[in-house]
C-alpha positions in Angstrom: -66.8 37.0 -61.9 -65.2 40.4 -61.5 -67.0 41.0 -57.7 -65.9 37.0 -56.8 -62.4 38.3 -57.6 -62.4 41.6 -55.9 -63.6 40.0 -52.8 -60.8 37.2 -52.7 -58.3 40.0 -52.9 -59.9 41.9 -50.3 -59.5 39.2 -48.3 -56.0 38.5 -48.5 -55.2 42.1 -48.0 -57.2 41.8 -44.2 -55.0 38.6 -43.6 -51.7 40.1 -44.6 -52.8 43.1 -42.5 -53.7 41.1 -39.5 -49.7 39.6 -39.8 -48.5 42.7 -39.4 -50.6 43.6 -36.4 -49.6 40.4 -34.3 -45.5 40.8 -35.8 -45.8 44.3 -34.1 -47.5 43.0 -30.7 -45.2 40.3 -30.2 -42.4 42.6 -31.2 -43.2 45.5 -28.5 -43.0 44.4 -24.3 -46.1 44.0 -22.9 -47.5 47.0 -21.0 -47.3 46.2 -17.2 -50.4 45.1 -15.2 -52.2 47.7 -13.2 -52.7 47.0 -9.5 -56.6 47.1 -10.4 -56.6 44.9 -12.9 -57.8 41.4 -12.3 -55.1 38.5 -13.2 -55.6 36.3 -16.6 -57.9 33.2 -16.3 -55.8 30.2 -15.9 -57.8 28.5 -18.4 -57.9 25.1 -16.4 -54.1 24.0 -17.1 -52.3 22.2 -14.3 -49.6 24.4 -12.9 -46.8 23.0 -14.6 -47.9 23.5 -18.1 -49.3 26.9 -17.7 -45.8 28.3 -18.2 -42.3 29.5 -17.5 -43.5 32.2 -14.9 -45.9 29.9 -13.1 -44.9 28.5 -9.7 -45.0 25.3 -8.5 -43.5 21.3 -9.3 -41.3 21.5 -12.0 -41.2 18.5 -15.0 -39.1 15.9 -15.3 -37.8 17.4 -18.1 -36.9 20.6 -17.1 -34.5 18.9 -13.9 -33.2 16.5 -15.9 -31.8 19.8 -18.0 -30.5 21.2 -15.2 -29.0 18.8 -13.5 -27.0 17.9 -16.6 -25.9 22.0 -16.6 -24.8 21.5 -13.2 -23.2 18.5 -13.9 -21.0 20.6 -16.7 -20.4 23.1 -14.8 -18.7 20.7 -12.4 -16.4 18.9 -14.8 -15.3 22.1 -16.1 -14.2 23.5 -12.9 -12.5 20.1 -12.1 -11.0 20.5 -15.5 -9.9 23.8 -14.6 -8.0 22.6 -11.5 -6.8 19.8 -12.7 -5.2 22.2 -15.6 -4.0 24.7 -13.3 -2.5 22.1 -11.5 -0.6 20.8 -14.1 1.0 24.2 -14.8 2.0 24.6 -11.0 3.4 21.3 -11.7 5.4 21.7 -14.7 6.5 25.0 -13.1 7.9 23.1 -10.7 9.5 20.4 -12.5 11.2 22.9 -14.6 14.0 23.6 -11.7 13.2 20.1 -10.2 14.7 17.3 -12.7 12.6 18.9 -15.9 9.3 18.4 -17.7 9.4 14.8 -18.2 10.0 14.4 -14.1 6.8 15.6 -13.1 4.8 12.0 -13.1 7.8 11.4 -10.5 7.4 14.3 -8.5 3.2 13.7 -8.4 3.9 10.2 -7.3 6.4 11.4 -4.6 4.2 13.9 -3.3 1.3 11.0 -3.4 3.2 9.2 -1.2 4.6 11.6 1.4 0.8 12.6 1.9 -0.3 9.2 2.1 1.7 8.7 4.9 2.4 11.8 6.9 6.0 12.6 5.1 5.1 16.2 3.6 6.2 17.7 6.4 9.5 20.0 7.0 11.9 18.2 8.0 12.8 18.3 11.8 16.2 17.9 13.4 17.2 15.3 15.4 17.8 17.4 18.2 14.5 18.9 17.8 12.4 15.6 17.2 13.4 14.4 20.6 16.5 12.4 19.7 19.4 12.0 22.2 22.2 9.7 22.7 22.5 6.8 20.0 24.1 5.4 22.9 21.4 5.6 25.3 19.3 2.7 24.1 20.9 -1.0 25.6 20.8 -2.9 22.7 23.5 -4.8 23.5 25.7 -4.1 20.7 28.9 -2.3 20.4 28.2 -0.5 16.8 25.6 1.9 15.9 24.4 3.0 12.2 23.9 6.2 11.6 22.6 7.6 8.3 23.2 11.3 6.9 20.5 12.6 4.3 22.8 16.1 2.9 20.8 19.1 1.4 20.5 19.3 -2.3 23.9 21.0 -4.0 23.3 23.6 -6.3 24.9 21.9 -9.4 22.1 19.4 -8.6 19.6 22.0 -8.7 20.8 23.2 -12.3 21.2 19.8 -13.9 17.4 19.9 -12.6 18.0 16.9 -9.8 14.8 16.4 -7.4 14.8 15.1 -3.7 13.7 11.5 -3.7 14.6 10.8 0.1 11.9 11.0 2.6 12.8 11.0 6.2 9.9 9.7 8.6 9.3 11.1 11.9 10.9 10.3 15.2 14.4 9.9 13.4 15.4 6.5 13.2 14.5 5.8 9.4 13.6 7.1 5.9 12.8 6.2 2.3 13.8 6.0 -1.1 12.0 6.7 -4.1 13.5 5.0 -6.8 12.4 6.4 -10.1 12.0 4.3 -12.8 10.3 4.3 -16.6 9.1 1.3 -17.9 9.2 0.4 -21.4 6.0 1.7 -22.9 7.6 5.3 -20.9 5.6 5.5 -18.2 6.4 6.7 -15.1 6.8 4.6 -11.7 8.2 5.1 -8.1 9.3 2.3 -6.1 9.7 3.3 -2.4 12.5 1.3 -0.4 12.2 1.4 3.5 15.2 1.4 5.6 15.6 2.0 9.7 18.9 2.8 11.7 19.6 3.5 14.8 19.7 7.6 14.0 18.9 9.5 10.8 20.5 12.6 10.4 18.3 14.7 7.7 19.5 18.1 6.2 18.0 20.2 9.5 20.8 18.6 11.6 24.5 20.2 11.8 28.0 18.5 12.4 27.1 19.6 15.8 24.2 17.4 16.3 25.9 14.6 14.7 28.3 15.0 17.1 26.5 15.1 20.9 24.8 11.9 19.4 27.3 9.4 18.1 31.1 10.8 19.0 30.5 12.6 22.5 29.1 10.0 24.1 32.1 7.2 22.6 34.5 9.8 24.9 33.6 8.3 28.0 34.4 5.2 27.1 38.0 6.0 25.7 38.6 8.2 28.8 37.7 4.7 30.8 40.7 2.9 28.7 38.9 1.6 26.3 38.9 1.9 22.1 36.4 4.0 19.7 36.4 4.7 15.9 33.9 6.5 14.1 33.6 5.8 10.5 32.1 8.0 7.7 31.5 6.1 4.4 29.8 6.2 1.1 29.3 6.8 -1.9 31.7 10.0 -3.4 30.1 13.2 -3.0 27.7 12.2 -0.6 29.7 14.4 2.3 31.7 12.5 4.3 34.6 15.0 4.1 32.4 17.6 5.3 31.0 15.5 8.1 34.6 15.1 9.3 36.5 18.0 8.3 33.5 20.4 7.5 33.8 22.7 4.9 35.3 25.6 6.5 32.8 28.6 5.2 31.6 30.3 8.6 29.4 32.4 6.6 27.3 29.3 5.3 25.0 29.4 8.0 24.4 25.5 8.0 26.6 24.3 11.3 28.4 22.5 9.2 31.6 24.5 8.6 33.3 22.6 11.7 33.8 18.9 11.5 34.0 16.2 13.8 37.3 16.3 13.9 37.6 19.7 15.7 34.5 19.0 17.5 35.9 15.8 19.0 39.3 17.8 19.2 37.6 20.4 21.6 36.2 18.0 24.2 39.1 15.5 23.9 41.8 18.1 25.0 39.8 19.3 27.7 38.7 16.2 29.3 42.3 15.5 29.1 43.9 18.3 30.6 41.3 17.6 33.9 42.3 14.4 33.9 46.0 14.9 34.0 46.7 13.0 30.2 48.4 13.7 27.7 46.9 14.2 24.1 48.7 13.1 20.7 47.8 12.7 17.4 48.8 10.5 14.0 47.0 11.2 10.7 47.8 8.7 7.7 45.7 7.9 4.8 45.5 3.9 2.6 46.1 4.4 -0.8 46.0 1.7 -3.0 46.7 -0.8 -0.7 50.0 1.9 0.8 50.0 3.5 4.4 51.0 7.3 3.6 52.1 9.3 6.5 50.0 12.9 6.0 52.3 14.5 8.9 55.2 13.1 7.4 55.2 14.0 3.8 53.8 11.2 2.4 56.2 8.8 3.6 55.5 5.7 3.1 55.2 3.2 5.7 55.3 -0.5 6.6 52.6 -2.6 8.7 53.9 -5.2 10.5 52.9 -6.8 13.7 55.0 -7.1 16.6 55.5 -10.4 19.1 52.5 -9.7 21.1 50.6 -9.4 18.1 50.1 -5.9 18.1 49.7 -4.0 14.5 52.8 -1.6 14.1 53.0 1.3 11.7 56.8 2.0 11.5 58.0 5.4 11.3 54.9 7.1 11.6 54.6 10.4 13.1 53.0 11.1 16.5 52.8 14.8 17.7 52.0 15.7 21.2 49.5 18.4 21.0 48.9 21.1 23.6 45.1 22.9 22.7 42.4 22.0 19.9 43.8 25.1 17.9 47.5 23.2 16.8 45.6 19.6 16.3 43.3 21.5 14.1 46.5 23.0 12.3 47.6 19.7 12.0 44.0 18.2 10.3 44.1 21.1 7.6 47.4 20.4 7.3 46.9 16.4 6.4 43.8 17.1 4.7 45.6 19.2 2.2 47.9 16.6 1.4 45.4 13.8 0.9 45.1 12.3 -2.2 42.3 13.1 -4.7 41.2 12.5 -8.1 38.3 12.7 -10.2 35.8 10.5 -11.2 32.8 11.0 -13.7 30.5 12.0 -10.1 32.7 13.7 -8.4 35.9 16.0 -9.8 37.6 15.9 -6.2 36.5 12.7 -5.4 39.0 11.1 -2.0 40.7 8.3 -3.4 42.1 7.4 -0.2 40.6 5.9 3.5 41.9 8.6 6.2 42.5 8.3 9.6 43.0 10.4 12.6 44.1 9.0 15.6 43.7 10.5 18.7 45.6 8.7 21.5 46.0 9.2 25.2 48.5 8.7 27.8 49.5 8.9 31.1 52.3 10.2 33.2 54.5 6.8 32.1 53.8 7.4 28.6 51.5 4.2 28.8 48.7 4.1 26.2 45.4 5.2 28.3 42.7 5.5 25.2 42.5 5.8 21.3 40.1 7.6 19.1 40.1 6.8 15.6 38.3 9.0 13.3 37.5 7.5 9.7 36.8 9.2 6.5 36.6 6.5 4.1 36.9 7.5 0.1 33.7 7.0 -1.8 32.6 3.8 -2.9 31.6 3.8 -6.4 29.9 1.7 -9.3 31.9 0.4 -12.1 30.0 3.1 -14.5 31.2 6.0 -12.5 35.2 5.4 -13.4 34.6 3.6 -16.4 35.7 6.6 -18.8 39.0 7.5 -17.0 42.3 6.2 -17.2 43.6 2.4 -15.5 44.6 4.3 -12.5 41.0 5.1 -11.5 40.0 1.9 -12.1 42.0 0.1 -9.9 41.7 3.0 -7.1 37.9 2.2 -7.2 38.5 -1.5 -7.4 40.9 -1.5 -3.8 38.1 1.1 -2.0 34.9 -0.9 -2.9 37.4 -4.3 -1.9 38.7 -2.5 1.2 34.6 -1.8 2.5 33.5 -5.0 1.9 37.0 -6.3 3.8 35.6 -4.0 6.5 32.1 -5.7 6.6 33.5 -8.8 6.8 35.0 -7.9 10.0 32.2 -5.6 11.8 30.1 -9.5 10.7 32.8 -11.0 13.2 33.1 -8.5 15.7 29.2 -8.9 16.4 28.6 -12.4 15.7 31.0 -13.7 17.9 33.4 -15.4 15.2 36.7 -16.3 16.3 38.6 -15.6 13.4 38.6 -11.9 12.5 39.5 -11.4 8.8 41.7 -7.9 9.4 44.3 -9.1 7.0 41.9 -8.8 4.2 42.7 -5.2 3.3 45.1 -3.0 4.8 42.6 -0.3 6.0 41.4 -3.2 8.3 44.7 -4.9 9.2 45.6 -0.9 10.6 42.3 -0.6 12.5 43.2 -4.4 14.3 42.2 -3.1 17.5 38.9 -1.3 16.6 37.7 -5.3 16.0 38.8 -6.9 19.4 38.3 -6.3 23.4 36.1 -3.7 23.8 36.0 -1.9 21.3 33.0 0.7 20.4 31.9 1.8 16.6 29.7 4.2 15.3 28.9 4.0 11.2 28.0 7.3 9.6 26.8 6.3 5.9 26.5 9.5 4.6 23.6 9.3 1.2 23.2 11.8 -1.5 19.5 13.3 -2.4 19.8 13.6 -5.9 17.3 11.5 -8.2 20.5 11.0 -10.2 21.8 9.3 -7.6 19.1 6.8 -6.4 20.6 3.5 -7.5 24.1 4.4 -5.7 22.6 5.8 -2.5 20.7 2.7 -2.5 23.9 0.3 -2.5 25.3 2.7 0.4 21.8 1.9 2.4 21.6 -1.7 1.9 25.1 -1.7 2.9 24.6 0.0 6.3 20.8 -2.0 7.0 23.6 -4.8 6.7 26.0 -3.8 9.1 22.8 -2.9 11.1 21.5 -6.7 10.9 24.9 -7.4 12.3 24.4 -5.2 15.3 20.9 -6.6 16.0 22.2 -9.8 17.0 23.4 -8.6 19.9 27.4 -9.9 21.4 27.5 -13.7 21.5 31.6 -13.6 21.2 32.9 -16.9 22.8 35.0 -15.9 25.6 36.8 -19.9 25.7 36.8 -20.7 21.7 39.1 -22.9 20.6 42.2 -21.9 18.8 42.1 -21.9 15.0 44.4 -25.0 14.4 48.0 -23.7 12.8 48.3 -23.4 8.9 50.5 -26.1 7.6 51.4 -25.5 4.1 51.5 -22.1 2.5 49.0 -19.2 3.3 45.5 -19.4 1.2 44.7 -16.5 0.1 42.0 -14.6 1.2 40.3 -13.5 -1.9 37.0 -13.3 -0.1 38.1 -11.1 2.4 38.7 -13.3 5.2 37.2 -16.4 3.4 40.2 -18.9 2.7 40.0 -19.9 -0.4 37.0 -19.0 -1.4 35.5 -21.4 0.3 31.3 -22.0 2.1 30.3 -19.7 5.0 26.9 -20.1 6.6 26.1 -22.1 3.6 26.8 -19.1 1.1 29.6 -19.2 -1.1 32.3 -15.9 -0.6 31.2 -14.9 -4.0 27.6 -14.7 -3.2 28.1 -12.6 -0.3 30.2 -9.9 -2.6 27.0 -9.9 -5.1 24.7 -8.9 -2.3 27.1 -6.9 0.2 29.5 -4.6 -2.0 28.9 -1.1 -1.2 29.8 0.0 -4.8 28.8 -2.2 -8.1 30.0 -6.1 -8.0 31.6 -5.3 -11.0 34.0 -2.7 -9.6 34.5 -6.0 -6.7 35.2 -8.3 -9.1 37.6 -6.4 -10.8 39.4 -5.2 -7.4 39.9 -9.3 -7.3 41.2 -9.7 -10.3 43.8 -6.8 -9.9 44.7 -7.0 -6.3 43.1 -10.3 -5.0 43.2 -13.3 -6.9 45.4 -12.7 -9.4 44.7 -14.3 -12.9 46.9 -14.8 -15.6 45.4 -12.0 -17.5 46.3 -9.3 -14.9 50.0 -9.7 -14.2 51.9 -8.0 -11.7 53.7 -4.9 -12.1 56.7 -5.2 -10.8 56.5 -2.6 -8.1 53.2 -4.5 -6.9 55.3 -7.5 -6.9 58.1 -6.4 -4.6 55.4 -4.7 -2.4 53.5 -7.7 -1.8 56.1 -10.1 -1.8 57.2 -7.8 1.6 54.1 -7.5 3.1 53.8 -11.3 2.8 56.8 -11.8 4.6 56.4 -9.7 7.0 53.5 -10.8 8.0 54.3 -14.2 7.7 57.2 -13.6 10.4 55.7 -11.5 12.4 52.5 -14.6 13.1 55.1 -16.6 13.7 56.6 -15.1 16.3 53.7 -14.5 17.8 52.3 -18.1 17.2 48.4 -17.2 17.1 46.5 -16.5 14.4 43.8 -13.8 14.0 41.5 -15.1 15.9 39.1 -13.6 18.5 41.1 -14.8 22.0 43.8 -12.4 21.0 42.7 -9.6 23.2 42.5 -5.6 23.0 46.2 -3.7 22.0 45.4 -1.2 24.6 45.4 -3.5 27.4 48.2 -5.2 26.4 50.4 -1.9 25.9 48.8 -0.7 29.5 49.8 -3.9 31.1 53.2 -3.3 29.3 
């Protein structure tokens, strides 16, 4: 019994020792092969199972696992992009319109790549464009639109660009941004194409040789031009015109079109033997202020031969660019201004310069009428300031939709002209008959914060622009408008008696689709200088102001015995035929 056990321990002790002796083999590398040595029987296993060092197929397995590595690999460096790309982005957003616009600026930049728009702008001079003239479309009015840079308050309220100008320069688009109502994030592009775009690469200078160089010719020929810059405030229409007078901005832009067109006009004159004057008035509120004159105020009536007069307004003869400039600063500085929740010096007033021409008799030989019209605005914009700024809103969005209503018949070939809608339009009567030439500037603002505005300024000048496609069908031999018997209706509508159908649409429907502001704001122009209701009396100031221009006009049509209808022939060729 005592040997059986003796062995059994023996035995146990040779196992545990054997342990050990493998533990330390597999624990210590292998000594390498010598060169002598012959290599390992492969003990008849195929080559793929004889082990990681062998060569040859590999198993299914053994792809499969690294496919699936390479697979991961690849989502995390996609997820590392896409990560770093965020950053950049919110980076970017940070000075562009904040962290919640960047779903809006990916979309944006989405599009422009889609369709070739992520370039640098290029200037109209630049991109090939010449003349706006050049093209015979048959129209006499062109639509221009003007694309500003971004301002810097925009830039620190963290605005972003949402306008996209398209090559070739001759249209753009607008990204509206929008957020639904689970929050997320959409861009609605709007397409719009004018005869010229104008994008922040292009100066007052280009503007210029495009649209108001080439009208001189014609009003050196005898003929009429005005050149009109319009929408919304802030967009910069006074800086188009006047410029902004900081030579060390080095934009172009610190001279206007008014010196530019002063430059060329006084020396095409003084080689033609004419001599140059000028008048500068503003319409405030439905008043003609004289800006050379103090802000007198004048009275529009219309002569025998149904010419528009502005009594006692000043006209100075000027002798170089340098004193009619004097005289612009000099006007501007008097111009009325106020401020609005978008713009603190908003122009609450239309202004016009007018540039005339004569010859040795003092006979009228060509007019140039340069336009700054005040900003059209939305009801929201003037909403928290006083009555005042209500109604001054109310008369400018009335006075641009006045102003359609007559560029409508001045291409159409209507032969009733509604100019006695407004009096910016009853002043510009002869920009609207013979041959008269126009050129539209609508000038748009950048800003995301401004989408929904710059949108109502577009849609306004693709209308005028539908206008001017339809090419000149006036009727040269169209009967006279029959003579109003009874009292006057009044044109509430501009131009529209009594509110009546045109072309099938009511009056009303066309203000809901053409105002240049907010319908609103045109509704409420009516109801405090159009149609008057019983709930918005008359002041009596307004009262005796209307009551004259009534009148006056009243006697003036009748001693002239037409009405405003298309047969009654350019002012300048009846003052040159005298």
């Amino acid at each position: 019994m005592m040997d059986h056990h003796e062995d059994m321990k023996r035995q146990v002790q040779d196992l545990r020792n054997a342990l050990r002796k493998q533990n330390r083999e597999r624990a210590s590398p292998p000594p390498p092969p010598s060169p002598s040595s012959p290599p390992p029987p492969s003990l008849g296993l195929p080559p793929s199972a004889a082990g990681p060092g062998c060569k040859g197929r590999k198993s299914d397995c053994v792809r499969r696992v690294e496919e699936m590595k390479a697979q991961r690999e690849a989502r995390r460096r996609r997820a590392g992009e896409v990560r770093q790309q965020r950053l950049d982005e919110a980076k970017e957003a940070e000075g562009r319109g904040g962290i919640e616009a960047v779903d809006f600026l990916r979309k944006i930049r989405e599009y422009d790549n889609e369709h070739g728009l992520a370039k640098p702008p290029v200037g109209w001079a630049q991109g090939g464009g010449g003349s706006v003239w050049d093209a015979d479309t048959g129209s006499r009015i062109r639509v221009c639109v003007r694309k500003r840079p971004m301002l810097r308050t925009e830039v620190l309220r963290h605005d972003f660009d949402v306008i996209s100008t398209e090559p070739g320069g001759r249209s753009l688009v607008v990204h509206e941004p929008r957020t639904k109502v689970d929050l997320s994030k959409e861009v609605i592009a709007h397409r719009f194409a004018f005869d010229a775009v104008f994008n922040e690469a292009d100066s007052n200078e280009a503007i210029h040789v495009a649209t108001l160089r080439p009208l001189l010719a014609h009003v050196f020929n005898g003929g009429s031009a005005t050149v009109f810059a319009f929408g919304q405030t802030g967009s910069g229409k006074t800086c188009t015109m006047a410029g902004h007078a900081n030579p060390d901005a080095a934009d172009g832009n610190a001279t206007g079109l008014y010196a530019l067109a002063a430059a060329d006009t006084v020396d095409a004159a003084r080689e033609g033997g004419l001599a140059v004057s000028i008048s500068f008035f503003e319409v405030y509120r439905g008043q003609v202020l004289d800006l050379l004159g103090g802000r007198e105020k004048l009275d529009v009536l219309e002569d025998g031969r149904g010419r528009v007069q502005v009594l006692g307004l000043v006209e100075k003869v000027i002798a170089d660019a340098a004193s009619m400039l004097a005289l612009v600063r000099q006007a501007e500085d008097a111009r009325a201004t106020g401020a609005t929740s978008a713009n603190e010096t908003s122009s609450r007033s239309h202004a016009i310069l007018r540039v005339m021409l004569r010859d040795a008799d003092g006979k009228l030989a060509g007019k140039l009428s340069l336009v700054d019209l005040a900003g059209s605005e939305r009801a929201a914009d003037s909403s928290s300031k006083e009555r005042q700024t209500r109604l001054e809103g109310a008369e400018i969005n009335k006075s641009l939709l006045c102003l359609k209503e007559c560029i409508r018949a001045l291409d159409s070939g209507s032969s009733h002209t509604p100019f006695r809608g407004s009096k910016l339009t009853q002043v510009l009567r002869d920009s609207f008959f013979g041959s008269a030439q126009m050129a539209m500037i609508a000038a748009i603002s950048p800003g995301s914060s401004a989408a929904e505005v710059t949108l109502n300024t577009l849609r306004y000048a693709a209308r005028l622009k539908e206008f001017s496609k339809r090419g000149p069908h006036r009727r040269r031999h169209a009967e006279p408008s029959p003579p109003e018997t009874g009292p006057p209706a009044v044109e509430g509508r501009c131009g529209t008696p009594g509110g009546g159908e045109k072309d099938g649409r009511t009056a009303a429907d066309d203000d809901v689709d053409d105002c240049a502001g907010d319908p609103a704001v045109c509704e409420q122009g009516l109801a405090s200088d159009g149609v008057r209701t019983p709930s918005t009396p008359l002041t009596p100031t307004e009262l005796g102001e209307e009551d004259e221009g009534e009148e006056a006009f009243a006697d003036a049509e009748e001693e002239s015995g037409g009405g405003e209808g298309g047969e009654g022939g350019d002012d300048l060729e009846r003052e040159r035929d005298g």
